[in-house]
C-alpha positions in Angstrom: 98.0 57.6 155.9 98.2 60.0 158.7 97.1 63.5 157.8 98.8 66.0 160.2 97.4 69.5 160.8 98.7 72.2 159.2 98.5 76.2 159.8 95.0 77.4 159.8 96.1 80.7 158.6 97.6 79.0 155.8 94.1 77.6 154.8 92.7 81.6 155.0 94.9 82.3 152.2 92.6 82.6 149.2 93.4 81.5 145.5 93.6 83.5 142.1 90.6 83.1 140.2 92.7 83.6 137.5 95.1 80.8 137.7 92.2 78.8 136.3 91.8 80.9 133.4 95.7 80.5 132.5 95.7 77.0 133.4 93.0 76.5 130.7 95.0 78.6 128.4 98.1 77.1 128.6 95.7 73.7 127.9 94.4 75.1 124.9 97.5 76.2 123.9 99.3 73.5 124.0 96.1 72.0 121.3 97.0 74.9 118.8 94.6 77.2 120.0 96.1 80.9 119.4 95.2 82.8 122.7 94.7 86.5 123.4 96.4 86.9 127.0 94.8 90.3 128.4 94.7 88.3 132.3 98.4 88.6 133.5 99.7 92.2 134.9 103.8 91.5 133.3 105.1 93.4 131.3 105.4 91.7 127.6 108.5 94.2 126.9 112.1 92.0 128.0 114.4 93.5 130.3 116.1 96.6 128.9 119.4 95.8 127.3 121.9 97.7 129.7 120.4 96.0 132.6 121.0 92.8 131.1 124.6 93.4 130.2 125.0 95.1 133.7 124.1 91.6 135.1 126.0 89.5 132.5 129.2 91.8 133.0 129.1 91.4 137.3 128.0 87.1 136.5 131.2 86.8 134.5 133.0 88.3 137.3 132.2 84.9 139.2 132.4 86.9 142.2 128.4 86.1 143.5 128.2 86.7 147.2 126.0 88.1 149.6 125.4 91.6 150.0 124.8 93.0 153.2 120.9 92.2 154.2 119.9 96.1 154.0 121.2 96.0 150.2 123.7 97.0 147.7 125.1 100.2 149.2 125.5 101.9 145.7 122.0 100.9 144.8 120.4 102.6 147.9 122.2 105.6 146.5 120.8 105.6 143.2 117.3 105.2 144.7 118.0 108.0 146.7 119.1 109.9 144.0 116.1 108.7 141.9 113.8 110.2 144.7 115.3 113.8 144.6 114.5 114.0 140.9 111.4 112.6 140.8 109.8 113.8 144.0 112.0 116.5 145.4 112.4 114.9 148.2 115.7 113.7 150.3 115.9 110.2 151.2 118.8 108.8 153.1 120.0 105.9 151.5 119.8 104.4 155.3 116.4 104.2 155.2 116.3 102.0 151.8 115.8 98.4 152.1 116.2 96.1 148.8 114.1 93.6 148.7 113.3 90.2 147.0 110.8 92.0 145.2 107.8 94.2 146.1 106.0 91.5 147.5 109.7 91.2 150.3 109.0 94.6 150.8 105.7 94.4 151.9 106.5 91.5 153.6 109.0 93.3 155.6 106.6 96.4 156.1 103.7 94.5 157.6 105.8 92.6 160.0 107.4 95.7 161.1 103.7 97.3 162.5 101.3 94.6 162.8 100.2 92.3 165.2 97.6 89.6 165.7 94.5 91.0 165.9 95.1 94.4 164.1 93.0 95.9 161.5 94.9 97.5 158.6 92.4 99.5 156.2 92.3 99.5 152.5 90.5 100.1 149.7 88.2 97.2 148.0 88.8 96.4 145.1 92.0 95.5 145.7 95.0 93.5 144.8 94.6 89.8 146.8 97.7 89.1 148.2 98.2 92.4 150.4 95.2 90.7 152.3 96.5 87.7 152.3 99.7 88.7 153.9 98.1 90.4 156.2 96.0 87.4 157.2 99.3 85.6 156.9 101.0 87.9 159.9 97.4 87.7 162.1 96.2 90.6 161.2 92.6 91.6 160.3 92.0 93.3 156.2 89.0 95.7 156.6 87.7 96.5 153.3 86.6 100.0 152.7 84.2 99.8 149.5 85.6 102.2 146.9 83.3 103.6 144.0 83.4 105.1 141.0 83.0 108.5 142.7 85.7 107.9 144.1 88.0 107.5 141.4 87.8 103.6 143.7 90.4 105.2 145.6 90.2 106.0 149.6 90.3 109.2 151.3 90.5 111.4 154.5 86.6 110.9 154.8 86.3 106.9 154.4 89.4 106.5 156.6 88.4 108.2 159.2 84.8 106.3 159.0 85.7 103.3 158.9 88.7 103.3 161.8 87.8 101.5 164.7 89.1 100.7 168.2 91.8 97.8 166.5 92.9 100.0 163.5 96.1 100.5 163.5 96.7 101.8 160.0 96.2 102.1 156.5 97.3 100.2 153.2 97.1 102.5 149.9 97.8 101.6 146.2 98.7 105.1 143.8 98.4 103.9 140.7 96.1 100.9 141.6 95.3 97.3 140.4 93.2 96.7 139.1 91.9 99.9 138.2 95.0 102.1 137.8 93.6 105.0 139.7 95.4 107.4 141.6 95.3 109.6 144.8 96.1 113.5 143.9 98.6 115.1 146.3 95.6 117.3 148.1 94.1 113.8 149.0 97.0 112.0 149.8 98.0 115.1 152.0 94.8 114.9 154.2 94.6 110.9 154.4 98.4 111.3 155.9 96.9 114.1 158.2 93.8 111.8 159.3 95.8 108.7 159.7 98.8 111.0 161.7 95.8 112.5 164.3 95.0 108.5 165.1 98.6 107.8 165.3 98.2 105.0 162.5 100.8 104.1 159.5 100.6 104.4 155.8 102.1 101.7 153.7 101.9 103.4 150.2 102.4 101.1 147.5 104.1 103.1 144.7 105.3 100.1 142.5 103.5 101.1 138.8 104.9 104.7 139.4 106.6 105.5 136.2 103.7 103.9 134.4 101.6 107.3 134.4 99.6 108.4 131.4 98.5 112.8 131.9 99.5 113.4 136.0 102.3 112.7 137.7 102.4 110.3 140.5 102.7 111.8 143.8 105.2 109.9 146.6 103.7 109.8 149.9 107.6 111.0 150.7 106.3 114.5 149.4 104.3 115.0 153.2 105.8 112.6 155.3 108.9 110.9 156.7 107.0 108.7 158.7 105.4 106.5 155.9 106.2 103.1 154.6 106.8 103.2 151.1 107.1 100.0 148.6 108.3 100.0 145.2 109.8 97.6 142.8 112.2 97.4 139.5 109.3 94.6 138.1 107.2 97.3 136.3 108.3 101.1 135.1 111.9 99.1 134.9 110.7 95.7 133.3 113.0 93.2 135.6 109.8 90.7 136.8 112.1 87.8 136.7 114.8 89.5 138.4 112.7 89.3 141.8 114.2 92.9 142.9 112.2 95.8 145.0 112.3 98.0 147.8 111.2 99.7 150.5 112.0 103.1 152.6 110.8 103.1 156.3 111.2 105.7 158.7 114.1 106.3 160.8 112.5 104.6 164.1 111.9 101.4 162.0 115.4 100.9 160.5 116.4 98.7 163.1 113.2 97.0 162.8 113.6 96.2 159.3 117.2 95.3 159.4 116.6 91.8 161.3 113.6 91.1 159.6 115.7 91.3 156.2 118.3 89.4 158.0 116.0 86.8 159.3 113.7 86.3 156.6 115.9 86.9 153.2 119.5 87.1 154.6 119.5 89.1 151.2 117.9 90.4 147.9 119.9 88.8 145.1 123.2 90.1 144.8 123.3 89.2 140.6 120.0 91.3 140.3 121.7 94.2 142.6 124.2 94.6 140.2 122.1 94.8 137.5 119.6 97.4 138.6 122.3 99.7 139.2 121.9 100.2 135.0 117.9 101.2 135.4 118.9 104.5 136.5 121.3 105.4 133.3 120.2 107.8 131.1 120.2 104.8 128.2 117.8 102.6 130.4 115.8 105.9 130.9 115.4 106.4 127.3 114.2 102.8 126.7 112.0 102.6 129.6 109.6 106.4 129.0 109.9 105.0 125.3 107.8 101.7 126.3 105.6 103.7 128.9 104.8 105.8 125.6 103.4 102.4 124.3 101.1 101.5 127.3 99.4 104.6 126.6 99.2 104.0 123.2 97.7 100.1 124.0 95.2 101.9 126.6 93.8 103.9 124.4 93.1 101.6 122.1 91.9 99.1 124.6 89.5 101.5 125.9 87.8 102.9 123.3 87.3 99.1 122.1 86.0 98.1 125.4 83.6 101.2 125.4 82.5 100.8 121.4 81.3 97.2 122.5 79.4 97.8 125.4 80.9 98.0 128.5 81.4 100.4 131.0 84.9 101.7 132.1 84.1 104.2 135.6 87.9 105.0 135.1 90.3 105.9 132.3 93.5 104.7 133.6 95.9 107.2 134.7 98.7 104.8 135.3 99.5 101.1 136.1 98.5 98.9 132.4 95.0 97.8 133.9 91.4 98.9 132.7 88.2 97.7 135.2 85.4 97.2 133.1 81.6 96.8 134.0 80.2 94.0 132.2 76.6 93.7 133.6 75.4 94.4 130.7 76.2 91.0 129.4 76.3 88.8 132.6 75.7 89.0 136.2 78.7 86.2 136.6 82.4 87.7 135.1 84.1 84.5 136.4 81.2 82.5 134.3 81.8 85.1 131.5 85.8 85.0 131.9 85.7 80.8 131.4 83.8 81.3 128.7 85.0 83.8 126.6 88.6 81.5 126.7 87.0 78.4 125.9 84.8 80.0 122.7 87.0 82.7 121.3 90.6 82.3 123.1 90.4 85.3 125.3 92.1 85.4 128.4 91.0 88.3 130.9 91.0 88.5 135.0 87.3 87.9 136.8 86.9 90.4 139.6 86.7 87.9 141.9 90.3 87.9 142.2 89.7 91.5 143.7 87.2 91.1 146.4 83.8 91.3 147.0 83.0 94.7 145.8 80.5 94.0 142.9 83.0 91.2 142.1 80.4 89.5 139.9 80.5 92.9 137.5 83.7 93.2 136.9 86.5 92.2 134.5 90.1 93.3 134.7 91.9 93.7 131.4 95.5 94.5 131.3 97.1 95.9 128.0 100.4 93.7 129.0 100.3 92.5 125.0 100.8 94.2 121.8 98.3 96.5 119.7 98.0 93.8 117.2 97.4 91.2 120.2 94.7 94.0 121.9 93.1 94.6 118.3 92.8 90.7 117.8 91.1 90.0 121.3 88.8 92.5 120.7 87.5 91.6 117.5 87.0 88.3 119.5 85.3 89.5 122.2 82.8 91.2 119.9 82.3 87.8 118.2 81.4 86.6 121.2 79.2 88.9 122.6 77.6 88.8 119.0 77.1 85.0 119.8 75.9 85.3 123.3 73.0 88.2 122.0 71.4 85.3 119.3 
């Protein structure tokens, strides 16, 4: 058999450590074994019930067409609405592009401002496939090492180290994975500043706002018009499945991003359109601060756990459904650990090799996506385990 060459950027694209681990779980699973899944960052909580019935109601219309490749026009409102009352802030609905998904917004983002050979800065660690896309689209990810006196988030100072003669801009994550840190408005204000005075971009990935525990989450929109900003109805609005996000670019891109999203999508899926245009009712709201209640609730529980065991946590989560734990003091290997702790005690969690180099091997990433009952289970196991490992 011939074996034809394929794209070498394709083969720069790096895996998910964790795949393995849910591959083995869905294995053990499938034997009886009763797993604890802490390793997947989806919601457990369904869709809310209006948006369902908002996408049943337009379905039984039959009437499933495109929309224009930009978007639902009465959904670009409601974001635009949304944005005045959460951020003060007037967006015009022009500049909103809806997506298939966050991951179609970053998409259309990147291939808005990059070319081959430019360097886009971000922090490390970091979620994977921003990287990879970037990779994907020729450009060049330069990890800037974020630590715990850092909150692992970047800042005026670090960016303006680390830029060099290719940068070309900056990629930031408020809340984060896998942390869930955030960047306070002072910060976010001078990194805008910084990147502005090197005439650079911001991509500002705002997807688990909504999902915020004491502070607010501040919108890069609050200091700038020229940003790139991504969001998506997956998280705060619960509608993974439904494969629906955004993003709002400034006026000299809209062009731009308009025959990308015509090119690359034609459009974001009309049934899902309709149904998001429910997530901003006062019913959805309701459900949806109701069920952010809950992560808190879940966090707390899953910290203090994680602390009374042993490990370190550098950073309370203030949003996202994430906690980054140190676990050096039980191995210098968390993917080692990670397989492990699934095959003896049926605990699934995420190795932090699945968010880059940065003391990688120390790291485990533990999101509170599952009940109390689940979390309270999986840590009993996990102090089982660590019990075994110690004789």
């Amino acid at each position: 058999m011939i074996v034809k060459k394929g794209s070498a950027r394709v083969d720069r694209v790096s895996p998910f450590y964790v795949m393995d681990i849910m591959s083995r779980a869905k294995t053990l699973e499938s034997k009886g074994r009763h797993i604890v899944h802490m390793e997947v960052g989806e919601p457990d909580f369904s869709t809310p019930q209006p948006i369902v019935d908002a996408g049943v109601d337009f379905l039984k219309k039959g009437d499933v067409h495109y929309t224009e490749a930009q978007g639902l026009l009465a959904l670009r409102e409601k974001i635009a609405e949304f944005y005045t009352q959460q951020y003060n802030v007037k967006v015009s609905p022009e500049r909103i592009f809806i997506t298939p998904g966050a991951s179609g917004a970053l998409t259309v983002a990147l291939a808005t401002l990059i070319d081959a050979g430019d360097d886009v800065l971000m922090a490390a660690p970091g979620y994977p496939c921003n990287s990879n896309l970037i990779g994907l689209l020729g450009g060049v990810s330069c990890f800037i090492e974020a630590s715990e006196d850092d909150n692992f988030q970047l800042n005026a100072a670090s960016i303006a180290s680390a830029w060099g003669d290719c940068t070309r801009g900056v990629m930031l994550a408020s809340p984060s994975n896998p942390v869930g840190s955030m960047v306070d408005g002072e910060t976010l204000k001078e990194i805008i500043q910084t990147i502005d005075e090197r005439n650079g971009f911001l991509i500002s990935d705002e997807i688990y706002h909504g999902l915020v525990y004491e502070e607010r989450a501040v919108s890069a929109l609050e200091f700038s018009d020229d940003v790139f900003v991504i969001n998506s109805f997956s998280k705060f609005f619960g509608m993974t499945g439904w494969r629906l996000g955004w993003v709002i670019v400034p006026e000299h891109a809209m062009g731009a991003a308009n025959r990308l999203m015509q090119n690359l999508f034609i459009a974001a899926p009309t049934h899902s359109q309709f149904a998001a245009l429910a997530a901003f009712s006062g019913e959805t709201k309701d459900i949806l601060l109701q069920r952010c209640d809950e992560f808190k609730q879940r966090r707390d529980v899953l910290y203090d756990g994680l602390i009374e065991l042993g490990f370190k946590v550098p950073v309370n989560p203030e949003g996202a459904f994430y906690i980054y734990a140190d676990c050096s003091a039980f191995t210098n290997d968390s993917y080692a650990f990670a397989l492990d702790l699934l095959e003896q005690v049926g605990v699934a969690v995420t190795p932090g090799l699945d968010f880059g180099m940065t003391y990688a091997e120390r790291y485990l990433r533990f999101a509170y996506t599952t009940s109390i009952e689940e979390i309270k289970q999986g840590l009993e196991q996990l102090a089982l385990y660590i019990d075994s490992r110690a004789k």
